[in-house]
MOPAC internal coordinates of N, CA, C and O (Angstrom, degrees):
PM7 1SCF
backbone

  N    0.0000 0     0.00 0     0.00 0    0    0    0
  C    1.4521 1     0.00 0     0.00 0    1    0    0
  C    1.5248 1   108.76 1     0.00 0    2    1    0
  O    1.2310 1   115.88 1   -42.37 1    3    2    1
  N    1.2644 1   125.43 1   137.63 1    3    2    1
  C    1.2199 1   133.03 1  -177.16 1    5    3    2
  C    1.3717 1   108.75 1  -106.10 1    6    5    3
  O    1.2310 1   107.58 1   -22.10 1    7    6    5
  N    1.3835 1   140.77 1   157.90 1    7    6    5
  C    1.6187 1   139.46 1  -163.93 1    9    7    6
  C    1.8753 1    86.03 1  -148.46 1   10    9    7
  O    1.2310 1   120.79 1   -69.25 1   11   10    9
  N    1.9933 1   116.09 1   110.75 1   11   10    9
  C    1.5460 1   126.95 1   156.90 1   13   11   10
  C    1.5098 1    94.61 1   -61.79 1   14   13   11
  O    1.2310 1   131.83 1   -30.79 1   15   14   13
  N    1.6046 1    94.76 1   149.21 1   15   14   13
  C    1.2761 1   113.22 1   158.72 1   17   15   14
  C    1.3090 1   106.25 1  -152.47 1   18   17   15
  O    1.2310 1   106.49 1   -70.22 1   19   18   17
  N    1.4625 1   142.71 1   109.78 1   19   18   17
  C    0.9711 1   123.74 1  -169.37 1   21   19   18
  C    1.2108 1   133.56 1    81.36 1   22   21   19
  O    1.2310 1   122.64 1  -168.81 1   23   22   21
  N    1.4233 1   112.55 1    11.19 1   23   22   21
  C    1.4481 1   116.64 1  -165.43 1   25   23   22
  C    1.6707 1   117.77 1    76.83 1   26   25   23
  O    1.2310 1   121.28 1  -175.65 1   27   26   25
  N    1.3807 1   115.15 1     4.35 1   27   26   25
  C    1.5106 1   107.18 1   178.62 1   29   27   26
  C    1.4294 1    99.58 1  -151.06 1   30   29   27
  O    1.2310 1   132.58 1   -35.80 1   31   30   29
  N    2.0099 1    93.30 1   144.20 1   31   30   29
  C    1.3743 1    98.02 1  -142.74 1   33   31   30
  C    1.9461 1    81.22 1   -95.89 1   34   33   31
  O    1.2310 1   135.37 1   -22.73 1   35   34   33
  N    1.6715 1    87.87 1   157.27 1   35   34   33
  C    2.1070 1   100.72 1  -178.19 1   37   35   34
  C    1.7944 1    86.19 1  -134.69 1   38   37   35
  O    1.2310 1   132.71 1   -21.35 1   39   38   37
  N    1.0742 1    93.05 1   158.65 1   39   38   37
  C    1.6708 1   131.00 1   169.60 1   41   39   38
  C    0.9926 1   109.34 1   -62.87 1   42   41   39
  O    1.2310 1   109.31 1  -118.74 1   43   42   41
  N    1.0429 1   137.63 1    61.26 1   43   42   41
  C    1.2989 1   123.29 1  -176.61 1   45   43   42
  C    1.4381 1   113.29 1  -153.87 1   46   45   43
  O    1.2310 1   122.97 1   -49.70 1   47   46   45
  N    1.5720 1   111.92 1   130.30 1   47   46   45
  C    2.0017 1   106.13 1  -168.01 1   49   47   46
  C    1.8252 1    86.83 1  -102.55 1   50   49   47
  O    1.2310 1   127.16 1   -47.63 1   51   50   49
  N    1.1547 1   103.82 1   132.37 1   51   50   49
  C    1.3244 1   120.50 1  -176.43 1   53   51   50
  C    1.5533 1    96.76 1  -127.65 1   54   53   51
  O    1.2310 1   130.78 1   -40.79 1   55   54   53
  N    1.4539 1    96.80 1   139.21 1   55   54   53
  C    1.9457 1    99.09 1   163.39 1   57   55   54
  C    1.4897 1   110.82 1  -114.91 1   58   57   55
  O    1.2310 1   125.88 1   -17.88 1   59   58   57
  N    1.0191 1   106.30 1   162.12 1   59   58   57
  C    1.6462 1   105.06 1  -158.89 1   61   59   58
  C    1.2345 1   107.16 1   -78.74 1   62   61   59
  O    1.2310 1   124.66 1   -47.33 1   63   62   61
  N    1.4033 1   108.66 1   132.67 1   63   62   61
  C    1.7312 1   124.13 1  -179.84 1   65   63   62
  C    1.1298 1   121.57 1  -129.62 1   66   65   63
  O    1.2310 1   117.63 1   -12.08 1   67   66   65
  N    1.4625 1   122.11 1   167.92 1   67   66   65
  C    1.4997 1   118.60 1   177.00 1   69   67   66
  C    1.7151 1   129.81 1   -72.44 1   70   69   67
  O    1.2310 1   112.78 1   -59.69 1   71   70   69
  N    1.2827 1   131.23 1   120.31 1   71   70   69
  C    0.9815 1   138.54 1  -140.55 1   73   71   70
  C    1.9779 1    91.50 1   -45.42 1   74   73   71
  O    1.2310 1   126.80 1    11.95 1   75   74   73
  N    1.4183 1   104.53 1  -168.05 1   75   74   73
  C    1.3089 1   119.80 1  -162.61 1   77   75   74
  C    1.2813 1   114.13 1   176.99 1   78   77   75
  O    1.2310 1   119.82 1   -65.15 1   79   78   77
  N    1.7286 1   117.96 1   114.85 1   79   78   77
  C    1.4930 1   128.30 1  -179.33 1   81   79   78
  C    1.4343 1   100.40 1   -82.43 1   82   81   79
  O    1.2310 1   110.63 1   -56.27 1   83   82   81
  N    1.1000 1   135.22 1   123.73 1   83   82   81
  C    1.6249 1   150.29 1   174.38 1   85   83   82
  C    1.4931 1   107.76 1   -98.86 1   86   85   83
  O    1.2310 1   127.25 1   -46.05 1   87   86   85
  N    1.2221 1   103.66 1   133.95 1   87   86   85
  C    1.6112 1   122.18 1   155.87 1   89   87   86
  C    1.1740 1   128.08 1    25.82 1   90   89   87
  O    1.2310 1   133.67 1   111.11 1   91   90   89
  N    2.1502 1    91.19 1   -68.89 1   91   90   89
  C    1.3680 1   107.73 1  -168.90 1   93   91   90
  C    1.5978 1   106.82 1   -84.62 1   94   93   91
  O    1.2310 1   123.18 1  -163.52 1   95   94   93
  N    1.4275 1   111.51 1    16.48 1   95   94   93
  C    1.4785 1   118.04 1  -177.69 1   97   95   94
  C    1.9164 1   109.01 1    66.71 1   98   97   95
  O    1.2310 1   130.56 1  -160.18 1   99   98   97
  N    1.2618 1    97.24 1    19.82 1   99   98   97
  C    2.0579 1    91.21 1   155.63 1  101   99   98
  C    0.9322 1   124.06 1  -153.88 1  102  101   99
  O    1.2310 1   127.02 1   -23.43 1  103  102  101
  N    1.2433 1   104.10 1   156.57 1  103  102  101
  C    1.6984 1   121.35 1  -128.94 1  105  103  102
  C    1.7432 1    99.41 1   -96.78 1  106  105  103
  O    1.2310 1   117.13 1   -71.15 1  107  106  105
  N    1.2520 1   123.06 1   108.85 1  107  106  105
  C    1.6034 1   146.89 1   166.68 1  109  107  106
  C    1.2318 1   122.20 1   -69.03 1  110  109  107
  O    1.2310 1   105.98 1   -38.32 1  111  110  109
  N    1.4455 1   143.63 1   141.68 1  111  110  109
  C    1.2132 1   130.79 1  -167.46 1  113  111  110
  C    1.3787 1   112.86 1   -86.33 1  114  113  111
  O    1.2310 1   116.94 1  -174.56 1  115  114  113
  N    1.4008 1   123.42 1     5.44 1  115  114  113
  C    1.1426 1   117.63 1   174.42 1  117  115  114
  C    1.8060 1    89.08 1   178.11 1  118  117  115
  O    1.2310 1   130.48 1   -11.50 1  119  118  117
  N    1.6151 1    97.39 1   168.50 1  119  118  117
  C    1.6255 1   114.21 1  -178.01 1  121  119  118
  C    1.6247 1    95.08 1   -53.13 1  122  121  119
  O    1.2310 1   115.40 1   106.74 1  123  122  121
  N    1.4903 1   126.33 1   -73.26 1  123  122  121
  C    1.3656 1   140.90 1  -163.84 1  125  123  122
  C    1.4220 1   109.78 1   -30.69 1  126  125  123
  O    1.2310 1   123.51 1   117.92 1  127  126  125
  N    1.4694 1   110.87 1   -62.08 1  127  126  125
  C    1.5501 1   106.34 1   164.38 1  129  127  126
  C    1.1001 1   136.91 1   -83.51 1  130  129  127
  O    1.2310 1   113.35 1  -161.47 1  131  130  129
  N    1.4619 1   130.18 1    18.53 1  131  130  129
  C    1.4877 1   139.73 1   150.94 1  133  131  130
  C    1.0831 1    96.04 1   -94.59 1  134  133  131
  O    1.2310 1    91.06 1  -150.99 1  135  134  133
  N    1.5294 1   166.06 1    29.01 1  135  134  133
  C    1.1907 1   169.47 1    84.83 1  137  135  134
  C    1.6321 1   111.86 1   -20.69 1  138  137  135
  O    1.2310 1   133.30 1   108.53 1  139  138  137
  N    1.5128 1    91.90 1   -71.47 1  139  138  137
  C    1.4255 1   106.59 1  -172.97 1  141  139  138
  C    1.6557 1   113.52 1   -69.19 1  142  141  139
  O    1.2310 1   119.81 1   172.15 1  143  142  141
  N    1.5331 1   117.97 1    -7.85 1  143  142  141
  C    1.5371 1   141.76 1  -171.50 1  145  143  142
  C    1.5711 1    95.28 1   -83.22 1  146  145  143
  O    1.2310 1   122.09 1   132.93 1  147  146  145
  N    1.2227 1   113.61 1   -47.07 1  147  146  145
  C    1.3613 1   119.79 1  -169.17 1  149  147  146
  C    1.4831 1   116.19 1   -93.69 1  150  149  147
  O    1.2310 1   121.68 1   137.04 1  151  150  149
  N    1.4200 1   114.40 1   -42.96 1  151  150  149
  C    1.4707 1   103.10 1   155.92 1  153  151  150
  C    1.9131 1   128.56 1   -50.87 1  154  153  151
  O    1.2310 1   127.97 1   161.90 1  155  154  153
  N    1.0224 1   102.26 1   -18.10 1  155  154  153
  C    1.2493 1   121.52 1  -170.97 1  157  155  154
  C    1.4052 1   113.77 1   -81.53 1  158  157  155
  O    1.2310 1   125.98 1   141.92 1  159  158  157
  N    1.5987 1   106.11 1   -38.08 1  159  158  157
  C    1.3278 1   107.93 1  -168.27 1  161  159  158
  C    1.7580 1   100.76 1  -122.07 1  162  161  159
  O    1.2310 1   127.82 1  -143.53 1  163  162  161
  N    1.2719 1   102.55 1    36.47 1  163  162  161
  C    1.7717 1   105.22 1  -169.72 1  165  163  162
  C    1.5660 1   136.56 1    26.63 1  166  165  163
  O    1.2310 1   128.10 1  -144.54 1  167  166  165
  N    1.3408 1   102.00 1    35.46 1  167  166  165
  C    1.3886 1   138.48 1   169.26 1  169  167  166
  C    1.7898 1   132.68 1   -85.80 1  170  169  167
  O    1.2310 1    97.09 1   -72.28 1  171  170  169
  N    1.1924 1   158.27 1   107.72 1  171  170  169
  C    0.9456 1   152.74 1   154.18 1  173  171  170
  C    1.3987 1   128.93 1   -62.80 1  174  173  171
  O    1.2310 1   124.73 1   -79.70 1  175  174  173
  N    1.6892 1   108.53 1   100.30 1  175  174  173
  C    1.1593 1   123.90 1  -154.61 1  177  175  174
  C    1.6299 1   109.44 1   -89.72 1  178  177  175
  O    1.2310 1   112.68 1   -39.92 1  179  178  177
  N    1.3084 1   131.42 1   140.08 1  179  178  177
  C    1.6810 1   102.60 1   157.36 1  181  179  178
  C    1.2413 1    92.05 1  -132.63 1  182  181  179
  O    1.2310 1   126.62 1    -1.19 1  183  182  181
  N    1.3363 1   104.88 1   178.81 1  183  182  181
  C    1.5244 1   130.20 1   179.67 1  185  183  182
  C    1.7479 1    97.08 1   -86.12 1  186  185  183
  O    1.2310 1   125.13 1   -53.90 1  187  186  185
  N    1.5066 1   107.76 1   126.10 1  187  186  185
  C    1.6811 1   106.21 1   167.71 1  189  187  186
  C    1.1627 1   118.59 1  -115.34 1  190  189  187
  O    1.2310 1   120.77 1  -177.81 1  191  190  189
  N    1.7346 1   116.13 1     2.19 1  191  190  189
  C    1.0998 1   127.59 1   165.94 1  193  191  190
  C    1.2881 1   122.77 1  -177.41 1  194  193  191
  O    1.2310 1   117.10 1     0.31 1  195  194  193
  N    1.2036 1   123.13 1  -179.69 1  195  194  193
  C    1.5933 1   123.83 1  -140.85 1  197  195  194
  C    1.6591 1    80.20 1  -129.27 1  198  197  195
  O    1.2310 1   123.31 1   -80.62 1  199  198  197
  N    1.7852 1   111.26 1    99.38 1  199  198  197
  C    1.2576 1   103.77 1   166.51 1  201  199  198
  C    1.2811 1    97.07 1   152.44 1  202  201  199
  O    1.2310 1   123.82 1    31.60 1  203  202  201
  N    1.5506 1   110.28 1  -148.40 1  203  202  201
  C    1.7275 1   114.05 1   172.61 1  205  203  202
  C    1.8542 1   100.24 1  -108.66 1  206  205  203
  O    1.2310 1   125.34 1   -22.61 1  207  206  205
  N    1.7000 1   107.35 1   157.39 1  207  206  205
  C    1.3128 1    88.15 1   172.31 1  209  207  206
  C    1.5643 1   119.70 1   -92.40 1  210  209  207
  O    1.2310 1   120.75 1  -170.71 1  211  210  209
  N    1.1562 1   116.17 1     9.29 1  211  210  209
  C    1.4067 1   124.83 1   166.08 1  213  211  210
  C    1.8847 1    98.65 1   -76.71 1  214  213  211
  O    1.2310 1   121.22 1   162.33 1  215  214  213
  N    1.2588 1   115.28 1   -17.67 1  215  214  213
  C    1.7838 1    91.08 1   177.03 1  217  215  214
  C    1.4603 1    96.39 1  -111.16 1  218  217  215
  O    1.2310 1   112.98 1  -178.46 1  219  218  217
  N    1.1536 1   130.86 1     1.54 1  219  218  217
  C    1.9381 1   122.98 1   147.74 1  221  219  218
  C    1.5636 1   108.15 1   -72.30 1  222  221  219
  O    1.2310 1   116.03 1   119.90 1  223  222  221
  N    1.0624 1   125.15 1   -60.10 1  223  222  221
  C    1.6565 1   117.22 1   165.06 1  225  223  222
  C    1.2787 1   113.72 1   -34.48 1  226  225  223
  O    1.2310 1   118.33 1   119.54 1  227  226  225
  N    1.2493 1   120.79 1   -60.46 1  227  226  225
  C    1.1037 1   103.54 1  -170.00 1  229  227  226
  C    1.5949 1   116.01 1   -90.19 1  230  229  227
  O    1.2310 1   107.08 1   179.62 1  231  230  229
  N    1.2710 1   141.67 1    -0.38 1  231  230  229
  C    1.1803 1   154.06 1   162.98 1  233  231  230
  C    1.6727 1   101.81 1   -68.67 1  234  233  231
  O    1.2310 1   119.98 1   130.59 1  235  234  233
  N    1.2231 1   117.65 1   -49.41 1  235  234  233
  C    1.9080 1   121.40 1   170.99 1  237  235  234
  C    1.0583 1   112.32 1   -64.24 1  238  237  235
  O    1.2310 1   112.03 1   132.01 1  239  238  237
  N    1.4087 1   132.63 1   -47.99 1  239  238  237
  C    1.8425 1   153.25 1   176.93 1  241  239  238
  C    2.1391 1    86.45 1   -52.45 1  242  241  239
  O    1.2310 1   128.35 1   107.68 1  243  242  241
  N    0.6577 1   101.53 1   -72.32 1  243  242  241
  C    1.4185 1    95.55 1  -167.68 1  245  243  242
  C    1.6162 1   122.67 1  -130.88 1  246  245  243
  O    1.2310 1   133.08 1  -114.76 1  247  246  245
  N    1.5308 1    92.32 1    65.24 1  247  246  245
  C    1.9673 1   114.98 1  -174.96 1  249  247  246
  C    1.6543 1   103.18 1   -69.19 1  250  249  247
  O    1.2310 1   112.44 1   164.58 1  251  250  249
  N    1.3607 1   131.87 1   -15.42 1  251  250  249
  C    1.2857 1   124.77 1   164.98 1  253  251  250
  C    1.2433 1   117.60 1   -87.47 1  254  253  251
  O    1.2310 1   113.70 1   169.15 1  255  254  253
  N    1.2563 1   129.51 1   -10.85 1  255  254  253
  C    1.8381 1   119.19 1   137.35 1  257  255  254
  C    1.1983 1   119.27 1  -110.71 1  258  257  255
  O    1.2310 1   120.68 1  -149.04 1  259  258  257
  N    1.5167 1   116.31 1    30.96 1  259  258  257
  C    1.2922 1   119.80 1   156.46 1  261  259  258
  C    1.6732 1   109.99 1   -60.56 1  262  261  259
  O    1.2310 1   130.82 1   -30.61 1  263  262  261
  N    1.5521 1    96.73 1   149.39 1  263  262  261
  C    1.6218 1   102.67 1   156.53 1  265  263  262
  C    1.9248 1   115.74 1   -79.77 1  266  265  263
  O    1.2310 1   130.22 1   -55.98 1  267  266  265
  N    1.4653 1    97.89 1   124.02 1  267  266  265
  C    1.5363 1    91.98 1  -176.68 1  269  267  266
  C    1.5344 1   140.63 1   -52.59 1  270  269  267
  O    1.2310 1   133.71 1  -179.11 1  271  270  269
  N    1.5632 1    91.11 1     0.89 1  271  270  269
  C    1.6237 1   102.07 1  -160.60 1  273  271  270
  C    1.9057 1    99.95 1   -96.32 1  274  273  271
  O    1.2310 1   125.76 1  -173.56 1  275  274  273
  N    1.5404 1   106.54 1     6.44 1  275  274  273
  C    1.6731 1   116.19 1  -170.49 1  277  275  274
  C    1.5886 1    93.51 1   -78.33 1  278  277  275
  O    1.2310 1   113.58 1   167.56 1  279  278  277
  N    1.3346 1   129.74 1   -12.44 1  279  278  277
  C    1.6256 1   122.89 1   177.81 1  281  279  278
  C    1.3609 1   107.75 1   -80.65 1  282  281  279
  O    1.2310 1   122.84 1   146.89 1  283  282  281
  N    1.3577 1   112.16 1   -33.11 1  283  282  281
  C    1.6835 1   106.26 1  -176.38 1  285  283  282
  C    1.5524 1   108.11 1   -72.13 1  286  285  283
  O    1.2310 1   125.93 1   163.80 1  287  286  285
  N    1.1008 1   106.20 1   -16.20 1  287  286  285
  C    2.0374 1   106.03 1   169.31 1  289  287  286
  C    1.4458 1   126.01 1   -80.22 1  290  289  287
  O    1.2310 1   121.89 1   175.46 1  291  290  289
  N    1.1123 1   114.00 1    -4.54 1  291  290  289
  C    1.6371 1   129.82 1   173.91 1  293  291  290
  C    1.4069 1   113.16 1   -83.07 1  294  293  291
  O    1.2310 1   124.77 1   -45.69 1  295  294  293
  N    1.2479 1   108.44 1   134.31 1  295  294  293
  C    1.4211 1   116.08 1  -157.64 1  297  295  294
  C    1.2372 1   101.67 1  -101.27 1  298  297  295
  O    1.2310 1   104.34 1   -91.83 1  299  298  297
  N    1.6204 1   146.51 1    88.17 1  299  298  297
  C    1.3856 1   152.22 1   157.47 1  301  299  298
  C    1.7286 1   101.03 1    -3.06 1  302  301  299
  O    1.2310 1   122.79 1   -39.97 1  303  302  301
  N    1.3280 1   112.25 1   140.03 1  303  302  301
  C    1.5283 1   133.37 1    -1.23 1  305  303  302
  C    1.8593 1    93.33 1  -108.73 1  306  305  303
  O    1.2310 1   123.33 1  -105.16 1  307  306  305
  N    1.2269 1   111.21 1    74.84 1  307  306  305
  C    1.2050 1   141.57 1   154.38 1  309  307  306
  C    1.7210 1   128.07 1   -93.31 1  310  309  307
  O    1.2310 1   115.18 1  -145.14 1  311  310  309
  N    1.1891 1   126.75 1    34.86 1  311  310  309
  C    1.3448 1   128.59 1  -133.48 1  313  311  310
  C    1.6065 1    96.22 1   -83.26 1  314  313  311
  O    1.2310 1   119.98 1   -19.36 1  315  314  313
  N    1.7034 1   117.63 1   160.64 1  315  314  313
  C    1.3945 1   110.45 1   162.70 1  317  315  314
  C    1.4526 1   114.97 1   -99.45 1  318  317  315
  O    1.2310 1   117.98 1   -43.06 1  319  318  317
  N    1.1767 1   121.45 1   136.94 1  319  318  317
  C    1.7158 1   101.52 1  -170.87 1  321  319  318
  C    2.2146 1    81.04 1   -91.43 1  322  321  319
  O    1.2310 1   135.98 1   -11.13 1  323  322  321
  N    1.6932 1    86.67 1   168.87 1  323  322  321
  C    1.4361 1   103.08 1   175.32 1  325  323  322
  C    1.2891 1   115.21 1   -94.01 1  326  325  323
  O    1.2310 1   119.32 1  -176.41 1  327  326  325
  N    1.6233 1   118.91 1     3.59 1  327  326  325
  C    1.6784 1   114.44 1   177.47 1  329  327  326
  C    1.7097 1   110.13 1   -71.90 1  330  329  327
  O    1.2310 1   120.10 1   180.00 1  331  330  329

């Protein structure tokens, strides 16, 4: 089984997961293939949050009508400060 990312296909059998903002700030359909994204592209990828990074942008863009529970999706040592 092959796993697109980007338009180019990697080795990689992935099962479907909940999306995931990475490192490089874009958003993977799951941890498994931002793994396989970064092996691929000789990169060290991590997860910085649990979601898309269009809803961390926009959760930072406007954290005073954020829902408060968008900090528990941030993946340490990624921290939000409260200033």
């Amino acid at each position: 089984m092959v796993t697109n990312v980007g338009g180019q296909s990697m080795p990689c059998v992935c099962l479907p997961e909940a999306p995931v903002c990475a490192s490089d700030f874009n958003t993977y359909p799951g941890a498994c293939v931002m793994r396989c994204a970064g092996l691929s592209f000789k990169i060290m990828l991590k997860v910085i949050f649990h979601g898309t990074c269009e809803d961390l942008f926009r959760q930072l863009l406007f954290k005073q009508n954020a829902q408060p529970s968008y900090k528990s999706r941030l993946v340490k040592p990624y921290p939000i400060s409260n200033k």
